[in-house]
C-alpha positions in Angstrom: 0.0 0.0 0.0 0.9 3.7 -0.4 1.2 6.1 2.2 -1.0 9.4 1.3 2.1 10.9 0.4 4.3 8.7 -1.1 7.3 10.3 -3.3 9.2 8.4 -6.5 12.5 10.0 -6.4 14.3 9.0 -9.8 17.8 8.9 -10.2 18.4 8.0 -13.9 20.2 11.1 -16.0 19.0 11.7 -19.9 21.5 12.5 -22.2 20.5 16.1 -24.1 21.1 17.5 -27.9 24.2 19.1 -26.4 26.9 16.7 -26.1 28.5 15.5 -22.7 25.6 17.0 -21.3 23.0 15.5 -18.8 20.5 16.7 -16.6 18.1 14.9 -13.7 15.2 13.0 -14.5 12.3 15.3 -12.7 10.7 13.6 -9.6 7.5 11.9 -10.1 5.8 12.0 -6.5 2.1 11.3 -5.7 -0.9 12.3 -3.6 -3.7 10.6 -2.2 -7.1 12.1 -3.1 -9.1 13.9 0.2 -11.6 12.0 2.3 -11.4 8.6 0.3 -12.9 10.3 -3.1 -12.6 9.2 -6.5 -12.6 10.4 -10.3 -9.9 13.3 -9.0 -9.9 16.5 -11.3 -6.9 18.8 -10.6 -5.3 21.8 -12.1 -2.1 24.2 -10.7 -2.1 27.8 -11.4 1.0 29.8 -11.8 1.7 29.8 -8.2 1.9 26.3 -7.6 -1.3 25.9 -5.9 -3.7 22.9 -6.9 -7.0 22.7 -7.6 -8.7 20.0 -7.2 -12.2 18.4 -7.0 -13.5 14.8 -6.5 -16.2 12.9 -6.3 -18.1 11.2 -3.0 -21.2 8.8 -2.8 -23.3 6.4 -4.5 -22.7 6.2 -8.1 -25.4 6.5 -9.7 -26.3 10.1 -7.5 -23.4 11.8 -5.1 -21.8 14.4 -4.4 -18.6 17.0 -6.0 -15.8 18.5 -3.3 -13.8 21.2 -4.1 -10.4 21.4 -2.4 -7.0 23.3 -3.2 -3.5 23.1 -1.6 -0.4 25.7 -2.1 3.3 25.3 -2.4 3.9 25.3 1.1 1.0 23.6 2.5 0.9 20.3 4.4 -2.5 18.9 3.3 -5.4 20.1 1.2 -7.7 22.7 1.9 -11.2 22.3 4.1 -13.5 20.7 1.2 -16.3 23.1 -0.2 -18.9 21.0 -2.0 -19.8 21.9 -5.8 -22.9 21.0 -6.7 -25.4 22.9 -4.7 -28.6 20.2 -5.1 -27.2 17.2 -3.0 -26.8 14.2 -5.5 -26.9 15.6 -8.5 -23.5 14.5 -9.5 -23.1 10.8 -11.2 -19.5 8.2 -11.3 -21.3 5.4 -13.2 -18.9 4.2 -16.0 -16.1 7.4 -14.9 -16.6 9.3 -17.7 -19.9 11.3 -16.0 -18.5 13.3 -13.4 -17.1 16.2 -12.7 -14.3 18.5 -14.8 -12.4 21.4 -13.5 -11.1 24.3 -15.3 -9.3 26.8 -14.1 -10.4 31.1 -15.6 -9.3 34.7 -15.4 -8.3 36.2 -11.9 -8.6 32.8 -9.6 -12.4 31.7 -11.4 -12.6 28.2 -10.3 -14.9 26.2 -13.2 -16.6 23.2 -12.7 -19.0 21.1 -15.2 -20.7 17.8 -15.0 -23.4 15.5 -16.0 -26.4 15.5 -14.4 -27.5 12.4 -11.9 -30.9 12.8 -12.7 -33.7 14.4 -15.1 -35.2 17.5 -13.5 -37.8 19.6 -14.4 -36.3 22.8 -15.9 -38.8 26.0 -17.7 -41.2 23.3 -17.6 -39.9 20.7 -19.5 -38.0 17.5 -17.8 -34.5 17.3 -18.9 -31.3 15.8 -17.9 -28.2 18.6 -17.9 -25.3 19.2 -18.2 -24.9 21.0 -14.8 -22.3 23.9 -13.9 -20.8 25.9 -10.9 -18.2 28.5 -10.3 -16.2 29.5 -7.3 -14.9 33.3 -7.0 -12.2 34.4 -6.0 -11.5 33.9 -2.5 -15.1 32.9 -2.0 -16.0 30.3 0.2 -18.8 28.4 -1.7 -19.7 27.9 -5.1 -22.6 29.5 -6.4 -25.9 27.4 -7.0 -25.2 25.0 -10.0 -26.8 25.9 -13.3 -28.3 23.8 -16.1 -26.3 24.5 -19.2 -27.9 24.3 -23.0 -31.1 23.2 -24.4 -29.9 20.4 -26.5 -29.4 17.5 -23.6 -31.5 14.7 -25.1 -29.5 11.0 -24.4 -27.3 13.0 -22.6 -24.8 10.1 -21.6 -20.8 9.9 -22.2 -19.0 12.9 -19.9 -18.9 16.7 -20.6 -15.7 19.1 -19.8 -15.5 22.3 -19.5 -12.5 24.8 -20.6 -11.3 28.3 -19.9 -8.6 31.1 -20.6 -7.1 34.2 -19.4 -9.5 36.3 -20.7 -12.7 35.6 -19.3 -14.3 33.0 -21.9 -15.4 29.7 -20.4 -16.5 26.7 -22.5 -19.0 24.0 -21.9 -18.7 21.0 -24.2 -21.0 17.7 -24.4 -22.7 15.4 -26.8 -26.3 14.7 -26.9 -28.4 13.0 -29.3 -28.8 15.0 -32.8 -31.9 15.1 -35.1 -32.3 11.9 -35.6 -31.8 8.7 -32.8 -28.4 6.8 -32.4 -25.2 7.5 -31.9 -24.4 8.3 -35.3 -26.2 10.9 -35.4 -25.1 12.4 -32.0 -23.7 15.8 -31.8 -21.2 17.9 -30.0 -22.2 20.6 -28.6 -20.7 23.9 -26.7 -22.1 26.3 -25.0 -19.6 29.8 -24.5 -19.5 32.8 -22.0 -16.8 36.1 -22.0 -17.6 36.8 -18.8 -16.3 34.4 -16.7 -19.4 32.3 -16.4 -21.7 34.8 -15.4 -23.9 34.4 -18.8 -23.8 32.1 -21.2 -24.7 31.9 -25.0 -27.2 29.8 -26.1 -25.7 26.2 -26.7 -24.2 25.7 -30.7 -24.4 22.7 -32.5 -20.6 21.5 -34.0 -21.0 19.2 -36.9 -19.4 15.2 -36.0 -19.7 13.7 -39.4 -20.5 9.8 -38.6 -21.7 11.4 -34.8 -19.9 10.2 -31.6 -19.7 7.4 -29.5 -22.2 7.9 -26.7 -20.7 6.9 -23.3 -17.2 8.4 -24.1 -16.3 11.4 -22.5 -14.7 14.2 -24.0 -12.1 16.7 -22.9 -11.3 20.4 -24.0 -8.7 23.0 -23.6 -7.8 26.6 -24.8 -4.9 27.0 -26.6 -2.2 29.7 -26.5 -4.5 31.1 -29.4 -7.3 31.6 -28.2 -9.0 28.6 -29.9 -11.1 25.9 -28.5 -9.8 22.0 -29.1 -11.7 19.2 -28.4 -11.3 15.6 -28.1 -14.1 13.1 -28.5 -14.6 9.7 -29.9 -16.8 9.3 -33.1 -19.0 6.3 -34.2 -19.1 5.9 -37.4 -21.3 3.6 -38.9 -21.8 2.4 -35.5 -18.2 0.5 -35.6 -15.4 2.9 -35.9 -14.6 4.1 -32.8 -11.7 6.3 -33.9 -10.3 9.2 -31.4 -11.1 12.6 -33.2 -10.1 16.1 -32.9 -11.7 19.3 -33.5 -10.8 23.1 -32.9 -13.3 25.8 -32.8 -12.3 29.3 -33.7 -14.5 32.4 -34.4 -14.9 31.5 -37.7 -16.4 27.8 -36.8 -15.5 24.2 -36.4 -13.0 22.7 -38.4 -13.5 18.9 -39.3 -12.4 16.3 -37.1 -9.0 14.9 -37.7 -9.1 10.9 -36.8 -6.6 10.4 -34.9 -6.1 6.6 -34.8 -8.7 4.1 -36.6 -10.1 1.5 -34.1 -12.9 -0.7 -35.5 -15.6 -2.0 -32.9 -18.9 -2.3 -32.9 -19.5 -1.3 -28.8 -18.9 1.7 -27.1 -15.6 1.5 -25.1 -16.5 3.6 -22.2 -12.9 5.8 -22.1 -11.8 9.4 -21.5 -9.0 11.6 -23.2 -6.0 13.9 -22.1 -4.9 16.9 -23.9 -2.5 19.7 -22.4 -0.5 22.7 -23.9 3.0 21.8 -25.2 4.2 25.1 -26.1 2.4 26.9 -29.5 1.2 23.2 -29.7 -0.7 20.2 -28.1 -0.1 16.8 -26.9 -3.2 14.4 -26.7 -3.5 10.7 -25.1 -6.3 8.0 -25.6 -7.3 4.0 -25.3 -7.8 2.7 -28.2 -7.4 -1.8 -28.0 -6.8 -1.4 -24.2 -3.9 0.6 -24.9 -2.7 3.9 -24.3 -1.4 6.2 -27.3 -0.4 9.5 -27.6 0.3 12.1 -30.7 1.6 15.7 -30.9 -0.8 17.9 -32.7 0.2 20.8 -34.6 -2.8 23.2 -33.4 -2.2 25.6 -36.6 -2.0 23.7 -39.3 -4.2 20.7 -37.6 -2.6 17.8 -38.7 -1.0 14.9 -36.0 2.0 12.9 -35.7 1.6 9.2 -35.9 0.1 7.3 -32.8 3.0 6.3 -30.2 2.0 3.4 -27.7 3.1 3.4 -24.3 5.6 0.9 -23.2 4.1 -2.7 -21.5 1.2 -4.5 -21.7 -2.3 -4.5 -20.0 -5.7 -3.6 -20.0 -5.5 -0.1 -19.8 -7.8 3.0 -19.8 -8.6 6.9 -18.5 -5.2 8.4 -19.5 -3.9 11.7 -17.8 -0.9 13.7 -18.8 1.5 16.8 -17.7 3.8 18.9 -19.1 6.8 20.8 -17.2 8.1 24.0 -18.4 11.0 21.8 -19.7 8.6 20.4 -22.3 8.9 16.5 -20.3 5.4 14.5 -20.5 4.3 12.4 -17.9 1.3 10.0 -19.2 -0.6 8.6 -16.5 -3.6 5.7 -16.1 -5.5 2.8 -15.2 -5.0 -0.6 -15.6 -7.2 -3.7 -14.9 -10.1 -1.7 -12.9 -13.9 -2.1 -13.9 -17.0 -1.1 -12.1 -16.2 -3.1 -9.4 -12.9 -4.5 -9.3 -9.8 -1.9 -8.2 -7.1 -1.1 -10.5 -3.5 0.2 -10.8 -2.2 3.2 -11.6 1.0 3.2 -13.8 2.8 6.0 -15.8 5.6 6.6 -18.1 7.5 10.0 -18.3 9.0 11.3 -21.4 11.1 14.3 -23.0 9.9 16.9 -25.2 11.3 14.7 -28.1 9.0 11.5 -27.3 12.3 9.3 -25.5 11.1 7.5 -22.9 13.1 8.6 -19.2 11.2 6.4 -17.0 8.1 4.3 -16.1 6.7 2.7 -13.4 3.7 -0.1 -13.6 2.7 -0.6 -9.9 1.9 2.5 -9.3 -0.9 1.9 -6.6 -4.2 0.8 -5.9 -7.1 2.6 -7.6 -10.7 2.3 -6.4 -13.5 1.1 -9.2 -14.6 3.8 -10.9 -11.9 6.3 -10.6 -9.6 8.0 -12.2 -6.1 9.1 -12.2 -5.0 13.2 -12.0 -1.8 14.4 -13.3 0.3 17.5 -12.8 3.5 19.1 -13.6 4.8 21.8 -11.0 6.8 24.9 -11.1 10.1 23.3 -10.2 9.8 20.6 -13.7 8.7 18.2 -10.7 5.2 15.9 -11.6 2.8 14.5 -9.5 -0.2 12.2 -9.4 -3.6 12.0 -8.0 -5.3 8.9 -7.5 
């Protein structure tokens, strides 16, 4: 068993492009999620401090805590809970619950499915729910019901944010006609840190998307929106896809990886910030792949496995300042069984540095965090 603070000093050196030349591996520690919660959900601002939320209760109707810890802190933060109607929050199949994003000036965003249909301006409808924290406040205000277009609403939502105010909700739901090649992402935007939001837009998935795969979402140094979902095309081809949303629309998805299966694979997606461009990680055949993504001219490298073997799922990843990239996950957990966490870090260049497959025990349902600090240091939340 790990302790709650359990630290994975690693001593290997890495040779660089400059001859004769070596510097230290960074650290990869870890951190125990608060108060025996899964699905953890964290974030570190400039400062160093993390943000994190996780998830408590029954899994089909529980509850979201909010919790943060700075640089020189011994333990996390008092928890604040999110979601302001107990139980409205959902782990079935972790890829429903919550997603943090951090906005301008210390905004604290939060978006998740809803546990339950609830009668909203007189229809009954199941939401994608969101709350925000201020800045220095000590609760969240009362969660909101995001968007019109929520039919079938299944596989997770995310939400994304930037320096300037915008925040972005992003699901899918079922389109015009039923199935899941037919469902459509959808995003709903505000500019003013949350406060207001536009009516919900419809962004075209040719061949729809898979419907109990989550998706995730980020703003890049650009100002433009990417997303990461999985489609369904024809039903079978479960292939990860990527799609950036600019002021002048949607572009088309770029498939990723082809992966041809006629069930839905119930899996999440990473995607962080590697400079001007992005890095992205997915399951695709119980595997975990990753692909750098050139966000201005939208095409990706090739797929790159990670090293080993196993059943594997719910990737996470980091990038330090130095341009390393730790990829984190699951292996061998189901609804009711625990799994293992595992990771493997690598340079900017894609070399492996080092890996570790025993990571420690992971609760059913969960989910794994990752996060690179300050100092080029990582750690992971499980």
């Amino acid at each position: 068993m790990l302790s709650r603070l359990a630290a994975f000093a690693l001593v290997a050196a890495v040779a660089t492009a400059a001859p004769n030349r070596a510097i230290e591996t960074p650290r990869v520690e870890h951190l125990a999620v608060p108060d025996g919660g899964i699905q953890p959900q964290a974030a570190i601002d400039s400062r160093g401090t993390i943000h994190l939320i996780y998830y408590k209760g029954p899994a089909s109707g529980g509850d979201l805590f909010y919790v943060r810890r700075g640089p020189g802190d011994a333990a996390f933060s008092a928890p604040i809970r999110v979601n302001s109607e107990p139980g409205s929050a959902i782990a079935a199949g972790a890829v429903r619950g919550g997603r943090l994003a951090l906005g301008r000036d210390g905004w604290i965003h939060v978006a998740w499915n809803a546990a339950h249909a609830v009668e909203h301006e007189g229809d009954t409808i199941t939401p994608m729910w969101y709350a925000r924290l201020a800045p220095a406040a000590h609760a969240f205000e009362p969660q909101r019901a995001i968007g019109t277009h929520t039919k079938n609403l299944d596989g997770g939502g995310t939400v994304a944010a930037d320096g300037a105010g915008r925040v972005f909700v992003v699901w899918h739901a079922a389109g015009p006609a039923e199935g899941e090649t037919h469902r459509q992402l959808l995003v709903a935007e505000s500019s003013d840190d949350g406060a207001h939001f536009a009516a919900d837009r419809v962004l075209a998935t040719p061949g729809g998307a898979c419907g109990c795969c989550g998706a995730t979402a980020l703003v890049d140094g650009a100002g433009r929106l990417q997303i990461l979902y999985r489609s369904a095309v024809d039903g079978v081809q479960r292939d990860p896809s990527w799609m950036t949303l600019t002021g002048r629309g949607a572009s088309s998805p770029v498939h990723l990886q082809a992966w041809h299966l006629p069930a839905c694979p119930m899996t999440t997606f990473a995607l962080a910030r590697a400079g001007n461009d992005l890095v992205a990680a997915w399951m695709v055949e119980q595997q975990i792949f990753t692909a750098d993504l050139d966000a201005a001219a939208h095409v990706a490298t090739a797929p790159s496995a990670m090293s080993g073997t196993a059943v594997r799922n719910h990737p996470a990843l980091a990038i330090n300042a130095s341009g390393d990239r730790l990829f984190a996950w699951i292996e061998g957990a189901n609804r009711s069984r625990d799994g293992m966490a595992a990771w493997e870090l690598r340079d900017a260049d894609g070399r492996p540095l080092a890996s570790r497959a025993d990571a420690g025990t992971t609760p059913p349902l969960s989910l794994i965090a990752a996060l690179a600090r300050p100092d080029r240091s990582f750690l992971t939340i499980y």
